[in-house]
C-alpha positions in Angstrom: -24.5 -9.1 -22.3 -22.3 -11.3 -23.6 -19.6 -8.5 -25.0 -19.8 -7.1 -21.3 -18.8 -10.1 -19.8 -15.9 -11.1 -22.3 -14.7 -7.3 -21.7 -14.8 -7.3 -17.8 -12.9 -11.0 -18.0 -10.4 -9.8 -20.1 -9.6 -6.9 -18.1 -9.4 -9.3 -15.2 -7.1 -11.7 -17.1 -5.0 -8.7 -18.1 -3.9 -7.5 -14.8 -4.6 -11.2 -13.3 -1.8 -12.9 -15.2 0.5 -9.9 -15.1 0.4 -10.2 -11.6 0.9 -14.1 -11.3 3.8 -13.8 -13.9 5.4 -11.2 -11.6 4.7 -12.5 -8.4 6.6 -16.3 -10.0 9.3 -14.4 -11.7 10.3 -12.1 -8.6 10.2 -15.5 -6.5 12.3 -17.4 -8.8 14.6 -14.7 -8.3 14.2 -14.6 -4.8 15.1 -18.5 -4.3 18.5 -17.6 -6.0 19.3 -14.9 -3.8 18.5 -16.5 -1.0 20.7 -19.6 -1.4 23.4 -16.7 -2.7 23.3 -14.9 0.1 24.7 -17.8 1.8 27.5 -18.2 -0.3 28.3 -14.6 -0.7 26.2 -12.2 1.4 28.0 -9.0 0.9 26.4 -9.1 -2.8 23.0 -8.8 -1.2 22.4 -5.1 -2.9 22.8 -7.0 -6.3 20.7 -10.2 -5.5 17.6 -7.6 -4.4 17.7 -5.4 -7.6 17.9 -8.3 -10.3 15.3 -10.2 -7.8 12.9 -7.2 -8.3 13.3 -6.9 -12.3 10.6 -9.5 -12.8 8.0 -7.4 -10.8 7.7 -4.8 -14.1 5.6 -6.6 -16.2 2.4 -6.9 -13.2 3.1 -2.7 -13.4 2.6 -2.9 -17.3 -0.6 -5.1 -16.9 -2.0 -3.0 -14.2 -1.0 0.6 -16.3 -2.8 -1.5 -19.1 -5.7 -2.4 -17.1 -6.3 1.5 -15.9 -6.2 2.7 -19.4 -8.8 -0.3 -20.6 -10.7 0.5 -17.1 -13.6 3.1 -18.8 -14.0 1.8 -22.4 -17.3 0.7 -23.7 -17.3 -3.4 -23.4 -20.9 -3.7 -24.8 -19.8 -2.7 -27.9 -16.4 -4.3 -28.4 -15.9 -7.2 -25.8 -14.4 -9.6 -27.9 -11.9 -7.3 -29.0 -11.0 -6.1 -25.5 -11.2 -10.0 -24.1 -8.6 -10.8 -26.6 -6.0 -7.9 -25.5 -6.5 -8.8 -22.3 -5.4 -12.0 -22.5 -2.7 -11.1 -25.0 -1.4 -8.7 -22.6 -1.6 -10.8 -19.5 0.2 -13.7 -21.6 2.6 -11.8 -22.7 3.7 -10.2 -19.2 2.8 -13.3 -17.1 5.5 -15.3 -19.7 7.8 -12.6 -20.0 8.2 -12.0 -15.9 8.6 -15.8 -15.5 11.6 -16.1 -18.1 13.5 -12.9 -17.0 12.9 -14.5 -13.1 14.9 -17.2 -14.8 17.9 -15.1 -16.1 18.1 -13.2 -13.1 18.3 -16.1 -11.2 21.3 -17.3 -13.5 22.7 -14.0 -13.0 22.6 -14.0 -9.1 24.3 -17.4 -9.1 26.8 -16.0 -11.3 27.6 -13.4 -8.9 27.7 -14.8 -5.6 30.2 -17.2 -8.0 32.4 -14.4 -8.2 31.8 -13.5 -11.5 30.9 -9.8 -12.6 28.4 -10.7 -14.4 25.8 -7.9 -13.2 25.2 -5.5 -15.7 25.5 -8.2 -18.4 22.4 -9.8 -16.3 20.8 -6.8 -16.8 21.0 -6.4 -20.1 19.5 -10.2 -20.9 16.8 -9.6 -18.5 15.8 -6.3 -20.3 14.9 -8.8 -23.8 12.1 -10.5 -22.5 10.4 -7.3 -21.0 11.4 -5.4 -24.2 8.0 -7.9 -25.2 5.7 -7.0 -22.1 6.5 -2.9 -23.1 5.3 -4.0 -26.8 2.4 -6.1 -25.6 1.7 -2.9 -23.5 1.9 -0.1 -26.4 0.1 -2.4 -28.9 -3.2 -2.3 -26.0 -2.5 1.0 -26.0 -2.7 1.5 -29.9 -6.5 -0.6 -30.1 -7.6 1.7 -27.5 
């Protein structure tokens, strides 16, 4: 009984925390565009797409939580508890820090700097972790 519930609460942290992370990172974001918008508003297509970057990681926690979705939690809770919050960790701190560097990015832009694809590229480190995070879940299973 107790492997069942560990399982079932690690799933639920897994796609739980992905979600929160996501839901902080693409808001963080969000603040920054909207105060750039103000400053430069006809950057507005750039401020939405490095706003939406952060919103990755709750899709790698939810992908993760359908493949964990059938296993046998009876047998191996533990184990499955402890990729669940591994995974939901990893994404929920991942989304939260690349909210952060896209924010720096949008205030570099509405700056007048050309700093997008540069933004980009330092926003694709930290999820480079929540894709490993994912594949490793995928591996145990």
């Amino acid at each position: 009984m107790l492997n069942l519930v560990l399982g079932y609460l690690g799933l639920g942290l897994m796609l739980a925390l992905a979600g929160i992370g996501s839901s902080i990172g693409t808001t963080i974001a969000g603040n920054a565009a909207e105060g750039a918008l103000k400053k430069s508003p006809e950057n507005s297509s750039t401020y939405m797409i490095l706003s939406a970057l952060p919103a990755t990681q709750g899709l790698y926690g939810f992908l993760a939580f359908i493949l964990w979705l059938g296993k046998d939690f009876a047998a191996n809770g533990v184990m499955y508890f402890g990729v669940g919050v591994s995974v939901g960790l990893v994404c929920m701190i991942s989304a939260i820090r690349q909210g952060q560097v896209c924010a720096n990015g949008i205030i570099g832009v509405s700056q007048g700097h050309n700093v997008m694809t540069n933004t980009m590229i330092y926003a694709a480190l930290p999820e480079f972790y929540a894709i490993l995070a994912l594949i490793a879940s995928i591996m145990l299973g």
